[in-house]
NUROGU-821550 format. One record per residue (C-alpha): residue number from 1; residue in three letters; x, y, z. Coordinates in nm, 2 decimals. Layout:
// NUROGU-821550
R   i  aa     px     py     pz
R NUM ALA      X      Y      Z
...
END
This chain:
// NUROGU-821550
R   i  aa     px     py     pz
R   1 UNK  -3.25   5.41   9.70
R   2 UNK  -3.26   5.26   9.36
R   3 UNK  -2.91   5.22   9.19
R   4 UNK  -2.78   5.06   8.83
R   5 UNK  -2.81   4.68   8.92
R   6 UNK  -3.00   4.42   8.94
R   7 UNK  -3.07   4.47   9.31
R   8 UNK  -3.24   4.85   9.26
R   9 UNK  -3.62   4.68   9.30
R  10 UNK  -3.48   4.55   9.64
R  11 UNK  -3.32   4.91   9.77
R  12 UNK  -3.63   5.02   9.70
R  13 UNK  -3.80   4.84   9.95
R  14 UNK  -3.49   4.89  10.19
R  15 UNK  -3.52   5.29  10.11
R  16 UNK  -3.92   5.27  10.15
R  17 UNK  -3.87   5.11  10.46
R  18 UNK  -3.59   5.38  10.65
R  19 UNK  -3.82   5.67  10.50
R  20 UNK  -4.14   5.50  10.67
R  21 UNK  -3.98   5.41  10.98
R  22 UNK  -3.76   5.71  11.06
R  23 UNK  -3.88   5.93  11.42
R  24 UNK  -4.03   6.19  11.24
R  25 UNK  -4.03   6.39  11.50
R  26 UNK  -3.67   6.42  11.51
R  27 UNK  -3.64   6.38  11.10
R  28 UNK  -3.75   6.51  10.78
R  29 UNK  -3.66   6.23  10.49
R  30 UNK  -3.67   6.25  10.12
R  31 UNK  -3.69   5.98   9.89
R  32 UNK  -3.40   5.99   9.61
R  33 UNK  -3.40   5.76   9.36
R  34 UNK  -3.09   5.73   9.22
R  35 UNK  -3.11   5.52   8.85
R  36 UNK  -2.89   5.56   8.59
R  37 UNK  -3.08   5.76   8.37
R  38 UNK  -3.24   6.03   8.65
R  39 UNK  -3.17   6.16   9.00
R  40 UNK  -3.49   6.22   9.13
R  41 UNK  -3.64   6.32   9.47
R  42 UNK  -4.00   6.15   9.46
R  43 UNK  -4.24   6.34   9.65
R  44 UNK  -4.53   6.19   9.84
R  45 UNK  -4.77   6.25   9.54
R  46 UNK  -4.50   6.06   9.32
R  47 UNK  -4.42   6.33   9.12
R  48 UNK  -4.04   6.37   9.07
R  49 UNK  -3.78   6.70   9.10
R  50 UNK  -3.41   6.66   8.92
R  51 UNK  -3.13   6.65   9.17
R  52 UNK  -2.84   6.89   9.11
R  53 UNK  -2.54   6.69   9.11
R  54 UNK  -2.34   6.99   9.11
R  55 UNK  -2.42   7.01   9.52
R  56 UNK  -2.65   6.72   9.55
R  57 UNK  -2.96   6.97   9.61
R  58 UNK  -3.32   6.96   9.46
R  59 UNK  -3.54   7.26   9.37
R  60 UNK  -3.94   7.22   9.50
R  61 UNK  -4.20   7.52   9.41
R  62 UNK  -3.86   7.72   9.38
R  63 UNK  -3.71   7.64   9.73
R  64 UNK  -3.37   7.49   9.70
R  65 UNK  -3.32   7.19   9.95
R  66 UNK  -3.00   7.08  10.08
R  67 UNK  -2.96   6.78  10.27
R  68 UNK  -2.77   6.74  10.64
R  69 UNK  -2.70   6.38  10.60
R  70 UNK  -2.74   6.06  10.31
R  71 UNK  -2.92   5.76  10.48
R  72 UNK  -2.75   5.48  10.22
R  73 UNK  -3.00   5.24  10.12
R  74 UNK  -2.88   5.18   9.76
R  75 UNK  -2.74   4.80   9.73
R  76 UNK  -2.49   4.69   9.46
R  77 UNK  -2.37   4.98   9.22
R  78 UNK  -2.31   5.30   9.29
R  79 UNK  -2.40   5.29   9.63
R  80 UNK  -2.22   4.96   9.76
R  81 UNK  -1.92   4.99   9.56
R  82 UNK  -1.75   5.33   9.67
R  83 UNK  -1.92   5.56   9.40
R  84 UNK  -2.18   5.76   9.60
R  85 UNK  -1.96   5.75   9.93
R  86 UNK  -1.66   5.92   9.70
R  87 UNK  -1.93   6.15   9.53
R  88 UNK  -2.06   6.28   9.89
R  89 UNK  -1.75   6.31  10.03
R  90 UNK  -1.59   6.47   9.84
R  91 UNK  -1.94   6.73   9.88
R  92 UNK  -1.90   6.70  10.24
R  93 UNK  -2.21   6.53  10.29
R  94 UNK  -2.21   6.34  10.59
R  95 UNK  -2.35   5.94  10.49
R  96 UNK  -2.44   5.60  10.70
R  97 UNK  -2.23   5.38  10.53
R  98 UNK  -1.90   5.30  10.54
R  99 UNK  -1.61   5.48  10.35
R 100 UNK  -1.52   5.48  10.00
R 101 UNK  -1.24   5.24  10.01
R 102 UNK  -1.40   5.01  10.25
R 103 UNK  -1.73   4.99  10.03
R 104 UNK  -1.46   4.97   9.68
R 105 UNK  -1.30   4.63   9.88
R 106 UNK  -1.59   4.48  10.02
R 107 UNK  -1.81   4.46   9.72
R 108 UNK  -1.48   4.28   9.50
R 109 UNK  -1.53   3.96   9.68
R 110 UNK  -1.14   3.84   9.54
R 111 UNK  -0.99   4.16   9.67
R 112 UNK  -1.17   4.15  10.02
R 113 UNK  -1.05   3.77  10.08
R 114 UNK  -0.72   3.87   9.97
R 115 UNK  -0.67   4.15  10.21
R 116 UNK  -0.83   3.94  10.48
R 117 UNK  -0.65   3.65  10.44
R 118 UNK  -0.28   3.77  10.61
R 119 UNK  -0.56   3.81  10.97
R 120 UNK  -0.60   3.44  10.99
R 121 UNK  -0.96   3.48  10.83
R 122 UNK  -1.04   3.16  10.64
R 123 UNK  -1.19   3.10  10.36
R 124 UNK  -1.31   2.87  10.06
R 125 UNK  -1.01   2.73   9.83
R 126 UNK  -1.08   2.96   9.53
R 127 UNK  -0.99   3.05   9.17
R 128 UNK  -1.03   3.32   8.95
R 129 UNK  -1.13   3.42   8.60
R 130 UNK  -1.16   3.70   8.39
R 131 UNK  -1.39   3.81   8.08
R 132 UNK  -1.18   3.65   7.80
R 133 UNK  -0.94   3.39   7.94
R 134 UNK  -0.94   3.07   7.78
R 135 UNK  -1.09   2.83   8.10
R 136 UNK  -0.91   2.53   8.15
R 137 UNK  -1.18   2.34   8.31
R 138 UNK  -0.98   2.11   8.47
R 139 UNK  -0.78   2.33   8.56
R 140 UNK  -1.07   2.45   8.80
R 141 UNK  -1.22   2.13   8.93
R 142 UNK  -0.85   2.07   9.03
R 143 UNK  -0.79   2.34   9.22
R 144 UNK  -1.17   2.36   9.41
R 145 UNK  -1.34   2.03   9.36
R 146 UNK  -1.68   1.97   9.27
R 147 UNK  -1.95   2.08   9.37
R 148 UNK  -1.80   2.42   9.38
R 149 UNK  -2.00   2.79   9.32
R 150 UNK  -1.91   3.04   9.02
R 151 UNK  -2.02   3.39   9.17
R 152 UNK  -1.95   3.70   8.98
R 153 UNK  -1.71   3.86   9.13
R 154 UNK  -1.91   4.22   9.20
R 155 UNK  -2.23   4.16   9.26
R 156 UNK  -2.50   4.10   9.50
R 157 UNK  -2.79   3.93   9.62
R 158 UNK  -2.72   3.61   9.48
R 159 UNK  -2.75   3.73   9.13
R 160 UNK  -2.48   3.59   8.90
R 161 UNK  -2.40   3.24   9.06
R 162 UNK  -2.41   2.90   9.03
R 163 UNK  -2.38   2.57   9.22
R 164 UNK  -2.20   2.32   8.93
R 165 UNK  -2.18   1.96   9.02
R 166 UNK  -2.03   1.85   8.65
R 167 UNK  -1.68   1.99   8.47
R 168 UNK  -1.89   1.99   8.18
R 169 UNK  -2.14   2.30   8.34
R 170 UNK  -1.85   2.48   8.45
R 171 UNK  -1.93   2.69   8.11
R 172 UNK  -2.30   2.78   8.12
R 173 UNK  -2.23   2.88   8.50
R 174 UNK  -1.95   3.12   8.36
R 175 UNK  -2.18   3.29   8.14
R 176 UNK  -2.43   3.34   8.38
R 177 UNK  -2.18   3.48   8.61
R 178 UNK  -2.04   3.72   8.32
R 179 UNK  -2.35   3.86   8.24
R 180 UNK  -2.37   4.04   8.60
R 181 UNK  -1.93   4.10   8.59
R 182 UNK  -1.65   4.09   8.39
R 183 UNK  -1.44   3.90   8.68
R 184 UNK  -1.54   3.56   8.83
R 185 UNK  -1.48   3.38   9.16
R 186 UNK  -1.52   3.05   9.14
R 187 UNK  -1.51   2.87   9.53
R 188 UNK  -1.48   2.54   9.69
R 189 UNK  -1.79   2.43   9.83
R 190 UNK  -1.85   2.45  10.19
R 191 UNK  -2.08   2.22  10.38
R 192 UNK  -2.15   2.30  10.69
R 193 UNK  -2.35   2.56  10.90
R 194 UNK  -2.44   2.84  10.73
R 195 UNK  -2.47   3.24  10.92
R 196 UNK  -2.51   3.57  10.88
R 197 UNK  -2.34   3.81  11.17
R 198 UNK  -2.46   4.17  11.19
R 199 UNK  -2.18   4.42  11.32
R 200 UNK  -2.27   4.80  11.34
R 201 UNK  -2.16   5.09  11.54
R 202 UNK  -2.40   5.14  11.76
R 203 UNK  -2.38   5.47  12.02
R 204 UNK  -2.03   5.50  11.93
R 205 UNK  -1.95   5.14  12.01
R 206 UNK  -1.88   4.84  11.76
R 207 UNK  -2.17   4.65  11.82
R 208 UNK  -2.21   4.21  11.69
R 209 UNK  -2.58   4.16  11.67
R 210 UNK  -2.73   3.80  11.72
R 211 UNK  -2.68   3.57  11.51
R 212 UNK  -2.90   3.43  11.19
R 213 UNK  -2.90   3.06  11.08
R 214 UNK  -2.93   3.00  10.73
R 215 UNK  -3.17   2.69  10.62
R 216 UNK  -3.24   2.69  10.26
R 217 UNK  -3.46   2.52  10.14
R 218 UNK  -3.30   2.53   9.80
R 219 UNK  -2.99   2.40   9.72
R 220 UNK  -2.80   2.71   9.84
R 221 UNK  -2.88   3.01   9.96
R 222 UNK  -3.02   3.19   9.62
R 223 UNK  -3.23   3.50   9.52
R 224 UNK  -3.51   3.30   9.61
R 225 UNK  -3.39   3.17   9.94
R 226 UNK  -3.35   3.53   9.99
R 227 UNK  -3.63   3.71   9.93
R 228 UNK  -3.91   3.49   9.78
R 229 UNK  -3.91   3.33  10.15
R 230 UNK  -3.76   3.00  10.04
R 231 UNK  -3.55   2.95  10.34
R 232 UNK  -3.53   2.96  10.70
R 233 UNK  -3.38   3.21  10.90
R 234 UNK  -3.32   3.16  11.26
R 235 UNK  -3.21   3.40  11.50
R 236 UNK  -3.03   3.32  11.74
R 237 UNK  -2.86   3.04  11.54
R 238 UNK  -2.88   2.74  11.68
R 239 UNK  -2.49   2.69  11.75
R 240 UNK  -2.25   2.63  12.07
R 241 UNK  -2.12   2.87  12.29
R 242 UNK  -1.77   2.82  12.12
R 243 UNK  -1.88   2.82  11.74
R 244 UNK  -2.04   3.13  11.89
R 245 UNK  -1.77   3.30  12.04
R 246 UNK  -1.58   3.19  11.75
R 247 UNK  -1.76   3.37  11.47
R 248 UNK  -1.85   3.68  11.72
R 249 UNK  -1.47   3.76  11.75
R 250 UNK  -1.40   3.68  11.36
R 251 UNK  -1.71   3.90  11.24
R 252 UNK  -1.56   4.19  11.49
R 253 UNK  -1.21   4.10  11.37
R 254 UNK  -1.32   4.16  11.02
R 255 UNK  -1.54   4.47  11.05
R 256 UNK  -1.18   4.66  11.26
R 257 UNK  -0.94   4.56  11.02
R 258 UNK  -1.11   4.68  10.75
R 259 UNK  -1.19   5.02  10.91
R 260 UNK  -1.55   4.97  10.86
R 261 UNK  -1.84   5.21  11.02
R 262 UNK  -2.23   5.18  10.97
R 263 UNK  -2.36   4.86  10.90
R 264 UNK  -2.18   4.50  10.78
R 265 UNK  -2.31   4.18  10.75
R 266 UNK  -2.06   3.92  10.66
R 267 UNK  -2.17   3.53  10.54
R 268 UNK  -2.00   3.23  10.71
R 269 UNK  -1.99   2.90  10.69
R 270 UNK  -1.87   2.61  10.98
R 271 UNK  -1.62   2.40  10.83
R 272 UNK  -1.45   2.18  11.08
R 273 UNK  -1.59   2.38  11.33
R 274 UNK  -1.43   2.67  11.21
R 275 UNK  -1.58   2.99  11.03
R 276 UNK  -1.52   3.05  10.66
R 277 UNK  -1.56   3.38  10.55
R 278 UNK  -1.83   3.41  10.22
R 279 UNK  -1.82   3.76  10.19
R 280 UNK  -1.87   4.10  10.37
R 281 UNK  -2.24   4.34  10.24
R 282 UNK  -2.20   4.72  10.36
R 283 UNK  -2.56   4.82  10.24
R 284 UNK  -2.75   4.51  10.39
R 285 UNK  -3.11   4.47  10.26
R 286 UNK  -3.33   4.71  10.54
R 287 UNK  -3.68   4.54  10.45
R 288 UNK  -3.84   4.38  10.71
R 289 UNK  -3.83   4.06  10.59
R 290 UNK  -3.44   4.12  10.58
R 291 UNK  -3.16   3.97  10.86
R 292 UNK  -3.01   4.24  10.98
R 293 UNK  -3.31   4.41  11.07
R 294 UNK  -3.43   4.07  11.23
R 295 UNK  -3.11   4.06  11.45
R 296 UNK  -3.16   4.43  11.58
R 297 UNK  -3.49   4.31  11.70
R 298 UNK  -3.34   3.98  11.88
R 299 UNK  -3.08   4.26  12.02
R 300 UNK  -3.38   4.45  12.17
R 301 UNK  -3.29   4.74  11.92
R 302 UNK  -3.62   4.87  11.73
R 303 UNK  -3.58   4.94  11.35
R 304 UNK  -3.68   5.30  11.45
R 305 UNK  -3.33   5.31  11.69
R 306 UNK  -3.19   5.15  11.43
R 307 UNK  -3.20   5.42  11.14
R 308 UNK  -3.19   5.66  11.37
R 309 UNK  -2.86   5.55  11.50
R 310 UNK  -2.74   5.54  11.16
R 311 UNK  -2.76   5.90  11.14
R 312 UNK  -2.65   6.02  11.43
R 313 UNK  -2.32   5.83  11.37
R 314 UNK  -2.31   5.97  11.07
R 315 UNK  -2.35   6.36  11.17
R 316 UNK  -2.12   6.28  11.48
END
């Protein structure tokens, strides 16, 4: 848990969550925070032991610990973006999240569309920019329309985007988006229904948990839509049996092409009845407040089956 972005505060709770929740009975979990200037394991008193990167091990009272599997609860850098999945597998250290490719991809929301695209997936118009360009303004609003979002590019929980309404914010919006990446997306606006679809592999199967509505109550769905409770989340959405089936198959579609194990949740939106991908998170937020915990629950799957899943995937 931790990481080197702005989301670390955030895995924390996620990590604090799994290492409070897991059967322990069945399990013995560590906390690891991983920041960018320590590797620690944090023991119940809060004191903290180095990890050996060499092996990924930690010496207590002179004991050397290994570890039989990584539960992945690190969103945005390095645990989200292929880093840590390329670092423990190439130690052979079994992990719950997806792959290193698959998490490289799905966190570069311009490559992941890309890829997706040649499926049928839809998606916003978009256009992109890069630290340094000149920015032909017009150029943009011709191309998406206004309103229209400027996300960074890498980067998550809301952090790093704007909804612009005038040409003439177009720049400010940038520079908040280049202070989290040095690429942009910038993305036609949608307006429609927004969701969130869960998919996991659950007992060996790929598994599309209920779905969540998203209401903000802000003008989109923001950090604080997100976690400072400003926003609705409704689950099951309140759709019809076709947009349902609709964004089921799409959401299943998306998580098989790409390869994907552990958990996904992708971000829709109903345009003309028909789903638009936003993007796809491998290290969804694990709090409880979160969705994807929220759906297991709707699915009748305890958070406790949940993690536990995880791992057993993982070591299978």
């Amino acid at each position: 848990m931790g990481g080197y972005s702005s989301e670390y505060e955030i895995s924390l709770k996620s990590g604090q969550v799994v290492f409070e929740t897991l059967d322990s009975e069945k399990y013995s979990p560590f906390r690891i925070h991983i920041f960018k200037n320590k590797w620690v394991y944090v023991n119940g008193m809060d004191e903290e032991f180095p990890i050996d990167r060499n092996d990924f091990s930690v010496m207590v009272n002179d004991t050397k610990i290994t570890f039989d599997c990584v539960f992945n609860a690190i969103h945005g850098t390095p645990g989200e973006d292929g880093y840590m999945q390329g670092y423990l597998e190439l130690l052979n250290i079994p992990h719950t999240s997806c792959g290193m490719y698959q998490a490289a991809l799905t966190f570069n929301k311009r490559d992941c569309i890309s890829t997706l695209k040649p499926y049928g997936i839809k998606t916003a118009t978009s256009y992109y920019v890069n630290y340094g360009d000149k920015i032909d303004e017009q150029a943009i609003v011709d191309k998406v329309g206004l309103p229209c979002f400027v996300k960074a590019n890498k980067a998550g929980s809301s952090f790093g985007i704007t909804k612009v309404y005038k040409k003439e914010d177009l720049q400010n919006a940038l520079e908040v988006a280049f202070k989290e990446d040095d690429e942009v997306i910038i993305e036609s606006f949608l307006d429609g229904t927004e969701v969130s679809v869960g998919v996991i592999t659950y007992k060996g199967e790929v598994k599309v948990l209920p779905i969540t509505e998203i209401v903000s109550n802000n003008d989109f769905f923001d950090y604080k839509a997100k976690y400072l409770g400003e926003s609705q989340e409704i689950t099951p959405a309140r759709l019809t049996k076709e947009q349902e089936e609709k964004v089921n198959a799409i959401a299943k579609k998306v998580y098989e092409v790409l390869k994907m194990k552990g958990f996904s949740r992708s971000e829709y939106i109903f345009k003309n009845g028909e789903p638009h991908l936003l993007e796809v998170n491998t290290v969804p937020g694990m709090t409880k407040a979160s969705i994807l915990p929220q759906q297991a629950a709707a699915a009748g799957i305890s958070l406790k089956e949940l993690f536990g899943n995880a791992i057993e995937e993982a070591l299978n």
